[in-house]
TILUM-641502 format. One record per residue (C-alpha): residue in one letter; y, z negated, x. Coordinates in steps of 0.2 Angstrom, whole numbers, plus 5000, padded with zeros to 4 digits. Layout:
N
AYZX/...
This chain:
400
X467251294947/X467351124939/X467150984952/X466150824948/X467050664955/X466150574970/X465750404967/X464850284979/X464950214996/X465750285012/X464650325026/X466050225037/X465950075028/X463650105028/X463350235012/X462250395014/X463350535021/X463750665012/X463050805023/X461250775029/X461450895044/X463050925051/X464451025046/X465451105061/X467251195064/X466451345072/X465851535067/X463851515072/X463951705067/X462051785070/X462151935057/X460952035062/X459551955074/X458252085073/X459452205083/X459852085096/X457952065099/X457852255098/X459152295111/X458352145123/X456752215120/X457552385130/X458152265145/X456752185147/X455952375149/X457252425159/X456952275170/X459052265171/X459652085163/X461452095175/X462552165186/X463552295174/X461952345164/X462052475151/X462152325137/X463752285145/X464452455147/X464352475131/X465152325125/X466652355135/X466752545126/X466652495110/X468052335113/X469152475123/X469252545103/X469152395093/X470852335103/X471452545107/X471652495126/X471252575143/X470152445147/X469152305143/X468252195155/X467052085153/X466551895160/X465451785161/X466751665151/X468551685143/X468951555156/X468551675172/X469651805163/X471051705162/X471051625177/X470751785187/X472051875176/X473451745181/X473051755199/X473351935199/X474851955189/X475851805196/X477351855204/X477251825222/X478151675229/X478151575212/X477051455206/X477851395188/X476751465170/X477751445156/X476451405141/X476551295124/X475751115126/X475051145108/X473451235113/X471751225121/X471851095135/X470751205145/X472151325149/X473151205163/X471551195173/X471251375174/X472951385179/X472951245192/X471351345199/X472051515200/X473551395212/X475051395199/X475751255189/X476251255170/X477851225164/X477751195143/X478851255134/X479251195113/X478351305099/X479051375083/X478951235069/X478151365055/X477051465066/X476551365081/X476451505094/X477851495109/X479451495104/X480551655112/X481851565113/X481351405123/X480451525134/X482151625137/X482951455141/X481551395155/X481251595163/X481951625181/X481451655199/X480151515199/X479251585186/X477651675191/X477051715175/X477151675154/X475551635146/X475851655127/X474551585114/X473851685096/X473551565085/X472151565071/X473751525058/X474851645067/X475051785080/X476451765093/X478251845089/X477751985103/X479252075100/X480351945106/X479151865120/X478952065128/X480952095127/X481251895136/X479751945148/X480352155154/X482052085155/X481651955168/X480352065174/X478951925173/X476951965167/X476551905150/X474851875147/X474251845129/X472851705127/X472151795109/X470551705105/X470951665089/X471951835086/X470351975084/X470452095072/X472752045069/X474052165072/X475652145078/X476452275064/X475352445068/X474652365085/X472852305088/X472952135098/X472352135114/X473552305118/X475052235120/X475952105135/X475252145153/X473252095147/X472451985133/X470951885134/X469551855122/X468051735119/X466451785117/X465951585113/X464751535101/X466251475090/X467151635089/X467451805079/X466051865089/X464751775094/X463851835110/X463151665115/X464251635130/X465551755137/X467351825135/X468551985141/X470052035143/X470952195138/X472452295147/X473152445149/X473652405170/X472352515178/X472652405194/X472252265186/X470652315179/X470152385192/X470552205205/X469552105191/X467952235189/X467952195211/X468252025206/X466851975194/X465752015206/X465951945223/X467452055226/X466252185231/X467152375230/X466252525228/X465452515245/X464652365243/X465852265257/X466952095249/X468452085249/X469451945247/X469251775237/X468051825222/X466751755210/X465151785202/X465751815184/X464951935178/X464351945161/X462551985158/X461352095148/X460751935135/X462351905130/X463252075128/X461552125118/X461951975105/X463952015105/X463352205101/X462252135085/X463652045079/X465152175082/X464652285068/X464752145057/X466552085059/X467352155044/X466152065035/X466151885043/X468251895043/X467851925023/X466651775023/X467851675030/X469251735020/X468151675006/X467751515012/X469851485015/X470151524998/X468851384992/X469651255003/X471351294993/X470551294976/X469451134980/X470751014989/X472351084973/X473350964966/X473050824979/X474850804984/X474750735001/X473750885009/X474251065011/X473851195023/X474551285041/X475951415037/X474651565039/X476051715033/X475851785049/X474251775056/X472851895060/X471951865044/X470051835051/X470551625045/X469151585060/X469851395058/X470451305042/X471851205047/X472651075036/X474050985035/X474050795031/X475850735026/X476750595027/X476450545013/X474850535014/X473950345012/X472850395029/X473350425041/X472650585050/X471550505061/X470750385049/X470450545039/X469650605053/X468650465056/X468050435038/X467550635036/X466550645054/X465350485047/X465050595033/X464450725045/X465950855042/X466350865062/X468050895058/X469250895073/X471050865079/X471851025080/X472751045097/X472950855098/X473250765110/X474750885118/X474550955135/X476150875141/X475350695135/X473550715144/X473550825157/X474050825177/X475550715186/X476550815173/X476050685159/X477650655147/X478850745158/X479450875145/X480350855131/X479250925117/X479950855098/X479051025089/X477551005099/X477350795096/X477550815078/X476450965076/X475050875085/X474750735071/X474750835058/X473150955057/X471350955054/X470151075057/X469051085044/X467251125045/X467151335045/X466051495049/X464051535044/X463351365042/X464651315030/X464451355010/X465651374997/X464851224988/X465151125004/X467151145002/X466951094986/X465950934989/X467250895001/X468750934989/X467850814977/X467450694993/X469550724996/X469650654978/X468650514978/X469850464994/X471250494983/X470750414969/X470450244974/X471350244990/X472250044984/X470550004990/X469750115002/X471350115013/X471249915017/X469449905020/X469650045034/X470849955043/X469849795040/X468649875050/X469749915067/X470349725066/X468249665068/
């Protein structure tokens, strides 16, 4: 494809933007609505919209064999999983969760809820997943649990974070939203570690609305989270214990159904759209892309790299793209260890700083086209092109 140069004004400095309706970082994935309106259809009749419902039941089934586990166990959110995971594999009489900094700044909460404290640890530089090594360092008789990350670029080094883990006999639990549909060499992810949680968000591989599971082979814990979900009611009907309602229901495993056939597919889609962003924004030497040799493949985020020889800085790009309606993000950015809890700058994170001003997420998933990414390689252009006199009026702007 040939692309046009852009010419005209900015939307940050009062031009027309270059997307009239909003370009966003997330999937958005409805493939196939007549079925979910067909399958609510049979609830409605069945007057059965929650509380384990047969939607449900077989939504767990068929994510027991997407991910070849024991179980699957759905939530109401990938939060409820998570933090009801945690508080069941921590070792008891220690409170400390080692965990990277460079990922979602939900995750501390969750921990904080379930009465354990995060300790981050350092990333890998290439890879950005938790780095064996620094976790080996920081593991001992304080630590309750290891929460590891799979990121969209790349999947964790299992393989080194299970043998740190078995030999200090400590849980690992796998945070693997953005890991559906990798392998860790002939393993599924989600079957490997202690338990794995999913999302079943909007925004991700698989779009149920709302929602999220987990996936383990630990009958015990499958079964303390099934009582969990749902008041901490056991098979007689009487509570036990500290519990929640997070249960997921029959609207949102119908939609999650409609879209699960279609997952090869979307992962192909995005795989396209990924390849577009590397043919659009070639030859512009100051951007690049995230190291993605070793991720899951289904490329659910574009991230790329602004380096430092870049005449923007990445948040001024970030800035001038989001007034053009591309509402690009910071990837992972601010660090945990720099905006969370009493712990704020206490660790020494080099890897993890540096990582954090480098990427943009770049508008992905359904509502995205081809020839979007190439409007904004040709938008990238323009920047480039006459950034001598761009790059002083912007900051003119921050001085007003």
């Amino acid at each position: 494809m040939i692309l046009l140069e852009r010419t005209g004004e900015l939307a940050v400095f009062g031009g027309e933007p270059l997307f009239q309706t909003v370009r966003t970082t997330g999937q958005l994935a409805n493939r196939d609505p007549e079925a979910f309106f067909a399958r609510m259809t049979g609830a409605f009749d069945r007057r059965r919209l929650t509380n384990q419902g047969p939607l449900v039941a077989e939504l767990e089934q068929q994510l027991r064999e997407l991910h070849r586990t024991k179980h699957a166990v759905t939530f109401a959110n990938a939060c409820f999983a998570l933090l009801l995971a945690a508080r069941f594999l921590a070792r008891p009489g220690a409170r400390k969760v080692l965990m990277p900094a460079f990922t979602f700044r939900g995750l501390p909460h969750l921990l904080r809820w379930a009465g354990l404290e995060p300790e981050y640890c350092d990333v890998d530089p290439i890879y950005h997943t938790l780095a064996p090594d620094a976790v080996a360092r920081s593991i001992g008789p304080d630590v309750a649990l290891v929460l590891a990350v799979d990121n969209v670029s790349a999947l964790c080094d299992i393989d080194a974070l299970e043998a740190v883990t078995r030999a200090a006999q400590v849980p690992l639990l796998l945070d693997s939203v953005y890991g559906i549909g990798g392998h860790y060499a002939g393993d599924p992810v989600g079957s490997r570690g202690d338990a794995a949680v999913f999302s079943l968000h909007a925004t991700k591989l698989i779009n149920g609305f709302e929602g999220g599971y987990l996936t383990t082979n630990d009958d015990a814990l499958a079964t303390a989270l099934q009582k969990d979900r749902n008041f901490g009611f056991d098979a007689d009907g009487i509570a036990h214990g500290w519990s929640l309602n997070a249960k997921l229901n029959e609207i949102h495993a119908a939609l999650a159904l409609s879209n699960l056939p279609h997952l090869d597919r979307i992962i192909a889609d995005n795989h396209t759209r990924f390849a577009a962003y590397q043919q659009a924004l070639s030859g512009i030497p100051w951007l690049g892309f995230a190291d993605y040799s070793r991720s899951p493949g289904n490329y659910g985020l574009c991230l790329l790299r602004v380096d430092a020889t870049a005449p923007y800085t990445r948040n001024e790009l970030i800035r001038i793209l989001r007034n053009e309606n591309a509402l690009v993000r910071p990837y992972y950015s601010p660090p945990l260890h720099r905006t969370v809890g009493p712990d704020q700058g206490h660790f020494a994170l080099p890897v993890t700083d540096n990582l954090a001003g480098v990427f943009i997420q770049m508008p992905v998933g359904d509502q995205v086209s081809v020839d979007d990414i190439h409007r904004l390689g040709d938008f990238f252009r323009q920047l480039h092109r006459e950034q001598s006199v761009i790059v002083p009026r912007l900051r003119s702007l921050v001085c007003e």
